[in-house]
PDB file of N, H, CA, C and O in Angstrom:
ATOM      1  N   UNK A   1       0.831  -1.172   0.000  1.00  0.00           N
ATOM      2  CA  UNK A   1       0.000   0.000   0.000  1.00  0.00           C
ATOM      3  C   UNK A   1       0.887   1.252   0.000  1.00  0.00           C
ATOM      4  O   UNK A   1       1.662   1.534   0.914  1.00  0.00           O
ATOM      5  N   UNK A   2       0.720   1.898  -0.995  1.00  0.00           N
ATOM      6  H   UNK A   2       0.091   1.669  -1.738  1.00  0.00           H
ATOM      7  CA  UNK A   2       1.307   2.950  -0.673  1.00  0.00           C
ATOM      8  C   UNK A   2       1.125   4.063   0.717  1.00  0.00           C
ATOM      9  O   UNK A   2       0.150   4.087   1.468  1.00  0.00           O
ATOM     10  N   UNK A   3       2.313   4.918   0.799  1.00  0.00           N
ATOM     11  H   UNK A   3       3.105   4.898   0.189  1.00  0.00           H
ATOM     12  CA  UNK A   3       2.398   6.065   1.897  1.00  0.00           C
ATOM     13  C   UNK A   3       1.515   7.325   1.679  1.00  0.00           C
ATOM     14  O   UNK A   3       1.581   7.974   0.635  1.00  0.00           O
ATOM     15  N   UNK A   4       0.671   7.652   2.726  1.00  0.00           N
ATOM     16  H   UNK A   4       0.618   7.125   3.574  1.00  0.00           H
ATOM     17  CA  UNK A   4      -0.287   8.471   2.795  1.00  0.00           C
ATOM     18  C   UNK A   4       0.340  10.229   1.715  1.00  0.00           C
ATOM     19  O   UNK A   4       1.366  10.908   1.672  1.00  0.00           O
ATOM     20  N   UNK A   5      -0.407  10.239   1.351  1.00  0.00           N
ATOM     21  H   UNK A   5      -1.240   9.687   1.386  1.00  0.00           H
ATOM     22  CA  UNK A   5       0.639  11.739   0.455  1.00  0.00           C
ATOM     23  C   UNK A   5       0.657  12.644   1.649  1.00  0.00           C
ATOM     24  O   UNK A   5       1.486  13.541   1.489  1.00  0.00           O
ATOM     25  N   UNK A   6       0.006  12.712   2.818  1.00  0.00           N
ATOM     26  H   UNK A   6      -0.667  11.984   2.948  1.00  0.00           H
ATOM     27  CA  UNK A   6       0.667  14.028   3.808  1.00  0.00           C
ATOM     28  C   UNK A   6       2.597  13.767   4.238  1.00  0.00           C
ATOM     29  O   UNK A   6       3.431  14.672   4.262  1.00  0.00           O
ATOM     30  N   UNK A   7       2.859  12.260   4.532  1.00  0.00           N
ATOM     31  H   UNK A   7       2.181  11.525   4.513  1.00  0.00           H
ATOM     32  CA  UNK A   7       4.028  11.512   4.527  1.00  0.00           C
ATOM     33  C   UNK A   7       5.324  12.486   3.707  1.00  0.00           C
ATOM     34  O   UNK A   7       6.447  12.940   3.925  1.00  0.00           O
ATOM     35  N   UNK A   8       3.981  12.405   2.342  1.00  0.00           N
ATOM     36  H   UNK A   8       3.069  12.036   2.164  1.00  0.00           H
ATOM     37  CA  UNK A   8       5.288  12.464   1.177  1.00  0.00           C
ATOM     38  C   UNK A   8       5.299  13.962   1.131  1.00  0.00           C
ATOM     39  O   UNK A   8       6.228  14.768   1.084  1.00  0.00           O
ATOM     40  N   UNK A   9       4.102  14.088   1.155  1.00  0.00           N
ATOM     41  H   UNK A   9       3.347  13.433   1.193  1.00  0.00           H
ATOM     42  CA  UNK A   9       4.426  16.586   1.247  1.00  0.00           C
ATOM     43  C   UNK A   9       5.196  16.295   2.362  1.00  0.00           C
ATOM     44  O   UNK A   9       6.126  16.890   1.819  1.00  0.00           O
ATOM     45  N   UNK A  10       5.597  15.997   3.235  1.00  0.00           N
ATOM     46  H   UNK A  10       4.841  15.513   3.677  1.00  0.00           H
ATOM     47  CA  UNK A  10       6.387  16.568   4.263  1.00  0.00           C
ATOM     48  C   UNK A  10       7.375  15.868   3.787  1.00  0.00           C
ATOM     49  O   UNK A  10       8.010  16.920   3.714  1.00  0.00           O
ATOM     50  N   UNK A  11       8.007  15.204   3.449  1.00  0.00           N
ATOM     51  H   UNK A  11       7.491  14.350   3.508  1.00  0.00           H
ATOM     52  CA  UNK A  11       9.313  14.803   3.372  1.00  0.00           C
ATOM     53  C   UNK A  11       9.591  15.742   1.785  1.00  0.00           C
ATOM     54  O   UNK A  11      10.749  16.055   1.511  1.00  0.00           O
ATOM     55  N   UNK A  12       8.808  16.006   1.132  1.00  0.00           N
ATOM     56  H   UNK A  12       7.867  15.752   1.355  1.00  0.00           H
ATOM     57  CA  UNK A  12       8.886  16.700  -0.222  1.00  0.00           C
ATOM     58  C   UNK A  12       9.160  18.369   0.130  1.00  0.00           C
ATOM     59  O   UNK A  12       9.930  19.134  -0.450  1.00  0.00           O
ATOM     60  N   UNK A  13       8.220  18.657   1.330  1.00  0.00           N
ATOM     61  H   UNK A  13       7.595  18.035   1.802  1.00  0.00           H
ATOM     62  CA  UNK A  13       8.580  19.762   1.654  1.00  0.00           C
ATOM     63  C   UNK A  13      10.150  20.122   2.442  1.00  0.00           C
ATOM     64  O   UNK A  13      10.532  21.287   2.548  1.00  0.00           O
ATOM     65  N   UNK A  14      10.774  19.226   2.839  1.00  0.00           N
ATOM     66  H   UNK A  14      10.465  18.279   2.753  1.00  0.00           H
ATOM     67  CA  UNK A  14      12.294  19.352   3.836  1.00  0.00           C
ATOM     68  C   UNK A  14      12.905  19.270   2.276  1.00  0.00           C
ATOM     69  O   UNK A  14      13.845  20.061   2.204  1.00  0.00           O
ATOM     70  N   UNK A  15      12.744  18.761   1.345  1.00  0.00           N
ATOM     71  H   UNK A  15      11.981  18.118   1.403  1.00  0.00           H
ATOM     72  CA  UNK A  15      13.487  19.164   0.581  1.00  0.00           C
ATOM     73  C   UNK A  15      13.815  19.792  -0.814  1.00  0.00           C
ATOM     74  O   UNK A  15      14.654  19.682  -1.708  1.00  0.00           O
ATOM     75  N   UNK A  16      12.239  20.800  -0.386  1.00  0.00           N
ATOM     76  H   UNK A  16      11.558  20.889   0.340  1.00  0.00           H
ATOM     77  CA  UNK A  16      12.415  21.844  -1.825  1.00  0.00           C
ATOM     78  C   UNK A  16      13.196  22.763  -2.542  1.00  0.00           C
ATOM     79  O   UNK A  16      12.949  23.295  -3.624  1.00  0.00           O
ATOM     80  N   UNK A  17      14.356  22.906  -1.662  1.00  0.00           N
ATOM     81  H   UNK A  17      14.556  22.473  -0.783  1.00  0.00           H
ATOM     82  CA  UNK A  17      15.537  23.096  -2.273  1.00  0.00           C
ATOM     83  C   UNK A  17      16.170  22.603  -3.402  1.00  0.00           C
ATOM     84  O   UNK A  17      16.686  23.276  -4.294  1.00  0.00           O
ATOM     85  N   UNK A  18      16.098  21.243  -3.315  1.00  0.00           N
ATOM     86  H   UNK A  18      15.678  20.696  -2.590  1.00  0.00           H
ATOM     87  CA  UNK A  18      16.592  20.177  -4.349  1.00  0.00           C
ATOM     88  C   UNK A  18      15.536  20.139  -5.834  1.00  0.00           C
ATOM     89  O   UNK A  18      14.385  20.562  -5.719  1.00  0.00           O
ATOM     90  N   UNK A  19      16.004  19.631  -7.131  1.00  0.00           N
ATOM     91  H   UNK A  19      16.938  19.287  -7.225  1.00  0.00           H
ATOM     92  CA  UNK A  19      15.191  19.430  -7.800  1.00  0.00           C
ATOM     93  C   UNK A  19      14.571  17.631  -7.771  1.00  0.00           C
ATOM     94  O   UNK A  19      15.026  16.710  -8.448  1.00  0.00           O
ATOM     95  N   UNK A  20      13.516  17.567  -6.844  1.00  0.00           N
ATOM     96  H   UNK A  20      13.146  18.316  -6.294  1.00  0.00           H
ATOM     97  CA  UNK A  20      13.122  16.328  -6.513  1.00  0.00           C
ATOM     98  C   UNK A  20      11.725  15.711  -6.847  1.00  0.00           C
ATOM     99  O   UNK A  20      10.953  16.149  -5.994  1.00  0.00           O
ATOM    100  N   UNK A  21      11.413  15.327  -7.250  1.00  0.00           N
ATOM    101  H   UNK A  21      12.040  14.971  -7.943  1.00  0.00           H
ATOM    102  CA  UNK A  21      10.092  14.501  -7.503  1.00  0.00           C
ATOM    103  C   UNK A  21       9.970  13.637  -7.081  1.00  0.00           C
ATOM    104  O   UNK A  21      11.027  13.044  -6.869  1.00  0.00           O
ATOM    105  N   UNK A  22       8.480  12.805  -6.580  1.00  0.00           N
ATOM    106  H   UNK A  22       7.621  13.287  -6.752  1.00  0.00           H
ATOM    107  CA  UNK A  22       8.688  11.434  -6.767  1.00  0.00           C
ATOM    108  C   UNK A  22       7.404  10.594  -7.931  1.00  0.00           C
ATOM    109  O   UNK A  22       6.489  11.112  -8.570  1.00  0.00           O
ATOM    110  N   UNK A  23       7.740   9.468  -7.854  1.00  0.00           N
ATOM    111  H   UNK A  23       8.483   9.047  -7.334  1.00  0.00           H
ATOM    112  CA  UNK A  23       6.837   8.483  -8.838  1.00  0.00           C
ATOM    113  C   UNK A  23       6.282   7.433  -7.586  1.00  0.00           C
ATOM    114  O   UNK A  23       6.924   6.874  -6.697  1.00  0.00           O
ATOM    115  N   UNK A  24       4.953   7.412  -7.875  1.00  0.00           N
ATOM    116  H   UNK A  24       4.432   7.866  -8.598  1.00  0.00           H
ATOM    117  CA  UNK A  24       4.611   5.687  -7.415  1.00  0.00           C
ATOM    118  C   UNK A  24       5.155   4.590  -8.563  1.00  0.00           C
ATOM    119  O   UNK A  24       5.030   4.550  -9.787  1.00  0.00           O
ATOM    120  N   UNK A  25       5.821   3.718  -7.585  1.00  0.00           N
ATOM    121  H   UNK A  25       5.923   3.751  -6.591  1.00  0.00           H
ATOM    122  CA  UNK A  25       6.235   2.231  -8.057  1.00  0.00           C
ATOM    123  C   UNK A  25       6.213   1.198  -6.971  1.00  0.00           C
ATOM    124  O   UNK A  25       6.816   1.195  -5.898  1.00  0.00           O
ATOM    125  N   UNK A  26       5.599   0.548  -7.353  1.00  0.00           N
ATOM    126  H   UNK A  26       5.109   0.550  -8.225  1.00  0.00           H
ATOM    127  CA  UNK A  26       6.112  -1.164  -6.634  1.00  0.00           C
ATOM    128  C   UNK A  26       5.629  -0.529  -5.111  1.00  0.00           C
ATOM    129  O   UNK A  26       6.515  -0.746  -4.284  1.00  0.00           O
ATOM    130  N   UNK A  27       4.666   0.066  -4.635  1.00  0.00           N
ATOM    131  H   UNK A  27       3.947   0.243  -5.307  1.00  0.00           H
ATOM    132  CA  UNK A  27       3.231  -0.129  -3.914  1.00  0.00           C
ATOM    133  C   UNK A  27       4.657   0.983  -2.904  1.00  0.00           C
ATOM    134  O   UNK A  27       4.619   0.647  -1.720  1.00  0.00           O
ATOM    135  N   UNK A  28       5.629   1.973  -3.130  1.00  0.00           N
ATOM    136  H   UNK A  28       5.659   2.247  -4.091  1.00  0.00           H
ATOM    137  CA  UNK A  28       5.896   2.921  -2.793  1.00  0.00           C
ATOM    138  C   UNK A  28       6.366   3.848  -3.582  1.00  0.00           C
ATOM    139  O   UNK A  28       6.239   3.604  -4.782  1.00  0.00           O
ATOM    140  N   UNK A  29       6.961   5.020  -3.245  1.00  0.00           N
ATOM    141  H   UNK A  29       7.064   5.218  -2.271  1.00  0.00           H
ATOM    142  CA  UNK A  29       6.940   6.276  -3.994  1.00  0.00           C
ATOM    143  C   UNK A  29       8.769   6.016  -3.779  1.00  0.00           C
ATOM    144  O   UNK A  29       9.445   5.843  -2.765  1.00  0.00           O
ATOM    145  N   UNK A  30       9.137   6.092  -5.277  1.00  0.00           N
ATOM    146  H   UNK A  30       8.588   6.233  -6.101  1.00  0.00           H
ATOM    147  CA  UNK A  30      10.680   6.455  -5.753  1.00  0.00           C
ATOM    148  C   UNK A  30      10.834   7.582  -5.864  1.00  0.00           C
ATOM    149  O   UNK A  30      10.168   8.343  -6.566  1.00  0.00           O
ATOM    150  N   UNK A  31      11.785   7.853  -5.147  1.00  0.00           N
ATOM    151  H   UNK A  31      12.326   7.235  -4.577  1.00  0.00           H
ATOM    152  CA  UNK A  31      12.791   9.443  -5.100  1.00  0.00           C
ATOM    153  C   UNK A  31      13.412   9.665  -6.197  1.00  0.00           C
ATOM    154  O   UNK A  31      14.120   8.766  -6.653  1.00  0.00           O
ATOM    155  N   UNK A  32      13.291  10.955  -6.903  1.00  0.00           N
ATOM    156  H   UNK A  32      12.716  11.685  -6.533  1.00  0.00           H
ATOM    157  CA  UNK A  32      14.226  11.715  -8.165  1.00  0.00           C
ATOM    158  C   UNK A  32      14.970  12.528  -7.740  1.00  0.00           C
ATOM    159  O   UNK A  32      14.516  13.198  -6.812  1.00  0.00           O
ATOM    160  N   UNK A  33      16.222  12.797  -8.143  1.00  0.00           N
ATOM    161  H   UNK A  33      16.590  12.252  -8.896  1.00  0.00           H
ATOM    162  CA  UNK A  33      16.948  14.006  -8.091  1.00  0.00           C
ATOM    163  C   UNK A  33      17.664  14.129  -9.440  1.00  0.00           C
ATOM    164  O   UNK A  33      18.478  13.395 -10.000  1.00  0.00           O
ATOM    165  N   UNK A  34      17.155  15.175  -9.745  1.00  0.00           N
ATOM    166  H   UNK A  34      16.494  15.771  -9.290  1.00  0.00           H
ATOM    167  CA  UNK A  34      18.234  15.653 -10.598  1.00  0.00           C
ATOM    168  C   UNK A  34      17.810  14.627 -11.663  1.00  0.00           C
ATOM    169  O   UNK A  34      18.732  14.466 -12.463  1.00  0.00           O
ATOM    170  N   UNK A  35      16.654  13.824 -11.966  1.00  0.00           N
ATOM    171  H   UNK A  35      15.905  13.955 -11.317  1.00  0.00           H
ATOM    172  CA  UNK A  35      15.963  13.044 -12.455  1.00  0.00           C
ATOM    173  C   UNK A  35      16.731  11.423 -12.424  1.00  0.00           C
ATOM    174  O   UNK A  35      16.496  10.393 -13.055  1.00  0.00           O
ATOM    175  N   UNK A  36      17.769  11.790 -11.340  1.00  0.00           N
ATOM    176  H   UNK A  36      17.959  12.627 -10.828  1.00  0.00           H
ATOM    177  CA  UNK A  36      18.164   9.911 -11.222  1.00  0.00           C
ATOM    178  C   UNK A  36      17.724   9.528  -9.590  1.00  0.00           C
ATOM    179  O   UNK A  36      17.992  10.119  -8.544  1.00  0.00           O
ATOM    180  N   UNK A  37      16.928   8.272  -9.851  1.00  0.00           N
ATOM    181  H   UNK A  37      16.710   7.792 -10.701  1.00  0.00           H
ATOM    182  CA  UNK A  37      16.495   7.299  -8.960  1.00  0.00           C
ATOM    183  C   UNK A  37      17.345   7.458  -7.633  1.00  0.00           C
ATOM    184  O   UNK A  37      18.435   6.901  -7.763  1.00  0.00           O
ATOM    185  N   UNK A  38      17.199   7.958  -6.592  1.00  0.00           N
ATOM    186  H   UNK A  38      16.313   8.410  -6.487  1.00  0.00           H
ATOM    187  CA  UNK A  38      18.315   8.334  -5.293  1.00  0.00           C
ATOM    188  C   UNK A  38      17.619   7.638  -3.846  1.00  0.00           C
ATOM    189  O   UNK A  38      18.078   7.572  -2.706  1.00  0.00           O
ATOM    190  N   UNK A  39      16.103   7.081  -4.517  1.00  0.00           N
ATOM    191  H   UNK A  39      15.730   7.135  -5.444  1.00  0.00           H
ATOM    192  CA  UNK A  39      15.551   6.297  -2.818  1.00  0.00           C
ATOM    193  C   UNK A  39      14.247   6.132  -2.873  1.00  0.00           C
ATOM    194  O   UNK A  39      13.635   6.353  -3.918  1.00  0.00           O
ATOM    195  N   UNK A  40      13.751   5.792  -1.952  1.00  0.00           N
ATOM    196  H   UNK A  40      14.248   5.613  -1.104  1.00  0.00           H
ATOM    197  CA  UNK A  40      12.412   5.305  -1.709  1.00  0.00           C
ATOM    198  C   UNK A  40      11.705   6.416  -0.998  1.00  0.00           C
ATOM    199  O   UNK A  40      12.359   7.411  -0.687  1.00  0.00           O
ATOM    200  N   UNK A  41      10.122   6.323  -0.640  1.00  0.00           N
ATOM    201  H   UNK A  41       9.590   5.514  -0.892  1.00  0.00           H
ATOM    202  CA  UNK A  41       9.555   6.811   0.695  1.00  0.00           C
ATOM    203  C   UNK A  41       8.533   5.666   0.839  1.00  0.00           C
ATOM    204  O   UNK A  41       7.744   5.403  -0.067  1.00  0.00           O
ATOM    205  N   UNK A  42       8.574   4.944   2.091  1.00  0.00           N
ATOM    206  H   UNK A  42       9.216   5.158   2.828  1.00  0.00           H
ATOM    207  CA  UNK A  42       7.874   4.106   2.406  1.00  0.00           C
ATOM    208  C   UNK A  42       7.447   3.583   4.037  1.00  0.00           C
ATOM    209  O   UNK A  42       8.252   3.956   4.890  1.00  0.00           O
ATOM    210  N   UNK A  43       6.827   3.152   4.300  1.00  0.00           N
ATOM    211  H   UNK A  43       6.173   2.848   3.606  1.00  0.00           H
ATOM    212  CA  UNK A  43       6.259   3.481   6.033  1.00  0.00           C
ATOM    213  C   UNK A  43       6.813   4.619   6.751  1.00  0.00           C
ATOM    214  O   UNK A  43       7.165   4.731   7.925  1.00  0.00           O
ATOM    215  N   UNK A  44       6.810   5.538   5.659  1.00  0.00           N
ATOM    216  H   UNK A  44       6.524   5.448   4.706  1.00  0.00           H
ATOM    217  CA  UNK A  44       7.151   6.862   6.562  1.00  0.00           C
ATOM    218  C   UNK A  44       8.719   7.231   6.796  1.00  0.00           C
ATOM    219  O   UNK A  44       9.289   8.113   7.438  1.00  0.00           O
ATOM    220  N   UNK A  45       9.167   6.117   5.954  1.00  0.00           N
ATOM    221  H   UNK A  45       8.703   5.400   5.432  1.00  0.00           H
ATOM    222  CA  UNK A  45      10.531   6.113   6.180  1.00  0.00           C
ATOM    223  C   UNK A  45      10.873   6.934   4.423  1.00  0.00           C
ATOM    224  O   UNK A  45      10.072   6.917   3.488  1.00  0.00           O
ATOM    225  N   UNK A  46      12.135   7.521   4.409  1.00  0.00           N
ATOM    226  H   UNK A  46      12.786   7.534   5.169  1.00  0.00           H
ATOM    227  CA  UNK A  46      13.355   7.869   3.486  1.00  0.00           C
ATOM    228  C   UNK A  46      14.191   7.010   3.360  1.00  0.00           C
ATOM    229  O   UNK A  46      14.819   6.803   4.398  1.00  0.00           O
ATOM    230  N   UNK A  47      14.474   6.404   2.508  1.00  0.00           N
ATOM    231  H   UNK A  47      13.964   6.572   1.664  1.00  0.00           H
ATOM    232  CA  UNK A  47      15.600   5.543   2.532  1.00  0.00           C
ATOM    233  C   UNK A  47      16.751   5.944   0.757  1.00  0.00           C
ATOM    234  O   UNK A  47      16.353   5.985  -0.407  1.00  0.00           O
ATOM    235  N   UNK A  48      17.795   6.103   1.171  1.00  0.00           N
ATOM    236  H   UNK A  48      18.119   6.070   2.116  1.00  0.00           H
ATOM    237  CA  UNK A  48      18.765   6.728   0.291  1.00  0.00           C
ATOM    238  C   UNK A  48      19.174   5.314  -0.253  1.00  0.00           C
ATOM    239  O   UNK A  48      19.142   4.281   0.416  1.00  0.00           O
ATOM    240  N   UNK A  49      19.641   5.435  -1.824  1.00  0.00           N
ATOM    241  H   UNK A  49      19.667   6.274  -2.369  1.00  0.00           H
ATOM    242  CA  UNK A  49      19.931   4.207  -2.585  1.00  0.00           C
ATOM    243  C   UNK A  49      21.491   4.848  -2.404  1.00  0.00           C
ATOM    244  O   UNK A  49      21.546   6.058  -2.185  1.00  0.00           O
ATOM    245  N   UNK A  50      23.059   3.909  -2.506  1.00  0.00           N
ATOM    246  H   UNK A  50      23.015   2.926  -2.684  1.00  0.00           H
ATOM    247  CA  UNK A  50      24.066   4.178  -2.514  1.00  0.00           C
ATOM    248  C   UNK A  50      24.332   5.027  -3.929  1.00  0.00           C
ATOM    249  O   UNK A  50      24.887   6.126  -3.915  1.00  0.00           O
ATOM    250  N   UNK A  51      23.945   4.488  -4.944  1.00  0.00           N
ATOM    251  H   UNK A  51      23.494   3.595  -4.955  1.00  0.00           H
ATOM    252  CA  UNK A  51      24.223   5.186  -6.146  1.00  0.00           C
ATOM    253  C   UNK A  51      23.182   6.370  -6.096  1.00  0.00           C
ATOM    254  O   UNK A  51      22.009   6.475  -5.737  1.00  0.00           O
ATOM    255  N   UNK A  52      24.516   7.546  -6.822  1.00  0.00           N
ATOM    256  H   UNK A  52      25.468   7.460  -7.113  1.00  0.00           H
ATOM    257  CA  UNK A  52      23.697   8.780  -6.781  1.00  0.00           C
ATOM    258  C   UNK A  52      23.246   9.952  -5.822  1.00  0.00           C
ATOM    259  O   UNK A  52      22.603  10.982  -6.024  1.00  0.00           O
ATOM    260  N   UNK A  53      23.978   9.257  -4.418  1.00  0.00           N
ATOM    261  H   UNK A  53      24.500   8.420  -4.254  1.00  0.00           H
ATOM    262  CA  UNK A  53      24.124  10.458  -3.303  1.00  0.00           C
ATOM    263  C   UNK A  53      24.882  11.270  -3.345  1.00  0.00           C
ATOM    264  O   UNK A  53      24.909  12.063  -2.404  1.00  0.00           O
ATOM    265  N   UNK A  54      25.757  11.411  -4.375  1.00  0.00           N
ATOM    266  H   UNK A  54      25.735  10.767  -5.139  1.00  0.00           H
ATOM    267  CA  UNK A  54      26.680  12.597  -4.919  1.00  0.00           C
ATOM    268  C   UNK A  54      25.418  13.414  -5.708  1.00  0.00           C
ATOM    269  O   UNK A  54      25.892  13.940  -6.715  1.00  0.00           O
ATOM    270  N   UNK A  55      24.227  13.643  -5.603  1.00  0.00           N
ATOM    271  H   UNK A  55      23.842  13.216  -4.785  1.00  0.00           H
ATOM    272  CA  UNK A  55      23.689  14.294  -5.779  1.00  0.00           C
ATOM    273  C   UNK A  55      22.925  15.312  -4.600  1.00  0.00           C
ATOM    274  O   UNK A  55      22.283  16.337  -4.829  1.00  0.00           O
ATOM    275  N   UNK A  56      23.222  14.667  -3.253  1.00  0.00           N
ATOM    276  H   UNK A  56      23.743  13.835  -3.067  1.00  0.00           H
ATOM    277  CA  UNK A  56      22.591  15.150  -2.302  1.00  0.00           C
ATOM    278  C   UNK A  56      23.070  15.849  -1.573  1.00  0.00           C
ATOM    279  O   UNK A  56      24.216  15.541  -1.247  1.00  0.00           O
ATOM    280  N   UNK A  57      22.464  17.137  -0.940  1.00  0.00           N
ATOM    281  H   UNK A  57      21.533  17.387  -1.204  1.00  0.00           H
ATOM    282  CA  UNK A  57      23.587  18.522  -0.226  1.00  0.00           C
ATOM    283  C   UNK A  57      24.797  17.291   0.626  1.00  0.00           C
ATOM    284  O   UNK A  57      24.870  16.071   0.473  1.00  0.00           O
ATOM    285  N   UNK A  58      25.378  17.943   1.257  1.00  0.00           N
ATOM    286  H   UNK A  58      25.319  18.934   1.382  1.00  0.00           H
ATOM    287  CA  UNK A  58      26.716  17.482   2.147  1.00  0.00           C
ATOM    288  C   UNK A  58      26.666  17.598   3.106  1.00  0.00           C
ATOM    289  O   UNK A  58      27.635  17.330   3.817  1.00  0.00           O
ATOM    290  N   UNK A  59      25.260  18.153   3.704  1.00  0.00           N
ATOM    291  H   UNK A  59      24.473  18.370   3.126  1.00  0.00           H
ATOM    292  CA  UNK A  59      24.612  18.444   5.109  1.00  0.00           C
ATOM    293  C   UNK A  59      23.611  17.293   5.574  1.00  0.00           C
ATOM    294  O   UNK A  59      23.153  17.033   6.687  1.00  0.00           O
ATOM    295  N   UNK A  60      23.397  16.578   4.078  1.00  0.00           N
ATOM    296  H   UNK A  60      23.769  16.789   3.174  1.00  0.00           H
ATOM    297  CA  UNK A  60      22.246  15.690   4.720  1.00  0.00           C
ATOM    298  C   UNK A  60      23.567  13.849   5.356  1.00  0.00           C
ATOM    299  O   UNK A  60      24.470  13.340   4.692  1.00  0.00           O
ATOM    300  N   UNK A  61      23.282  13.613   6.144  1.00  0.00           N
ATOM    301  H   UNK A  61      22.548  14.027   6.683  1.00  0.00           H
ATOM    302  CA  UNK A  61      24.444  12.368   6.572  1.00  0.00           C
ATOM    303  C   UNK A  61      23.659  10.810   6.624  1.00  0.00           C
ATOM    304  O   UNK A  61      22.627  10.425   7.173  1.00  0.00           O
ATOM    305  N   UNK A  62      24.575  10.209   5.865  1.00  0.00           N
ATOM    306  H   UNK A  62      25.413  10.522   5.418  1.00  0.00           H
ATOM    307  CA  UNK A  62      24.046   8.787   5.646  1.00  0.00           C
ATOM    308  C   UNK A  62      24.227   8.045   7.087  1.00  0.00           C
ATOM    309  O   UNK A  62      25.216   8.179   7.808  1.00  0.00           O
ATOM    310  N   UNK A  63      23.288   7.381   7.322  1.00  0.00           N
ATOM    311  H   UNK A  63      22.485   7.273   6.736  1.00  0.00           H
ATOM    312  CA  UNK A  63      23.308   6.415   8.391  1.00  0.00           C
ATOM    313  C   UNK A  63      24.880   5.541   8.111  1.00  0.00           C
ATOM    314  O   UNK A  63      25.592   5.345   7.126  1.00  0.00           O
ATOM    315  N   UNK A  64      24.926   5.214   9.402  1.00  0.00           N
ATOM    316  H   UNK A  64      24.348   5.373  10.203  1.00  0.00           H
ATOM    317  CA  UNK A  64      26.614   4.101   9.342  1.00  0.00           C
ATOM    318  C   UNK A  64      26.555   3.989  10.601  1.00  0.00           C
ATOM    319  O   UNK A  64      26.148   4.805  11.428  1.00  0.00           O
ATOM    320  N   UNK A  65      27.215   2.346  10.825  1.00  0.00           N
ATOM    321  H   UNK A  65      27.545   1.683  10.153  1.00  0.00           H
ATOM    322  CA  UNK A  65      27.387   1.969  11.995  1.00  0.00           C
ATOM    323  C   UNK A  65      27.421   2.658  13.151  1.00  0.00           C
ATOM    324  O   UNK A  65      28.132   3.635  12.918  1.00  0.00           O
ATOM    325  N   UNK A  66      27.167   2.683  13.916  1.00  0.00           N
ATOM    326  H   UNK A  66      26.590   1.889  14.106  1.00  0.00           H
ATOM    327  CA  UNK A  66      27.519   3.726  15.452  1.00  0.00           C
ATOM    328  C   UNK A  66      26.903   4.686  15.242  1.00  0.00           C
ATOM    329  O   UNK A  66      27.387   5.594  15.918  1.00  0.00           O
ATOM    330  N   UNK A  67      25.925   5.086  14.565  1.00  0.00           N
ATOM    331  H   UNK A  67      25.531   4.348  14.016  1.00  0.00           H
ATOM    332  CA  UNK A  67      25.274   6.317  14.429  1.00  0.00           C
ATOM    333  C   UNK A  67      23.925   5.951  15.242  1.00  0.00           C
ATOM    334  O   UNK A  67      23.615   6.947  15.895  1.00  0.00           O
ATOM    335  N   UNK A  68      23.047   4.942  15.438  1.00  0.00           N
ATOM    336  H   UNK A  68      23.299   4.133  14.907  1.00  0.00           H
ATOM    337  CA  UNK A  68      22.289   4.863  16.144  1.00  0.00           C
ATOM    338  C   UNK A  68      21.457   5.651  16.996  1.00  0.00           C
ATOM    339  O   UNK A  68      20.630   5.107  17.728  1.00  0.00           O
TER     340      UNK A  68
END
């Protein structure tokens, strides 16, 4: 089932800075930047794909071990 669209305006809204869209696919919404595939939004979650985060400011920080 897809994520409620208030979910996705708010995560769409933190980052209108960026040129970002998303698409429904595969029963969640795929992240665009810069029109390449960079992540998901799904149970409310963001999730960043490895390829293509050289598209994303240098302020936003990828999860990694010990970050918890």
């Amino acid at each position: 089932m897809y994520e409620a669209e208030s979910i996705v305006h708010e995560w769409l809204n933190n980052l209108k800075s960026l040129n970002i869209e998303v698409k429904k696919m595969f029963g969640c919404y795929c992240l665009y930047c810069d029109g390449q595939a960079v992540g998901w939004i799904h149970d409310s979650v963001m999730s960043l794909r490895e390829v293509g985060l050289t598209y994303l400011p240098e302020d936003i920080k990828r999860p990694a071990k010990g970050n918890g």
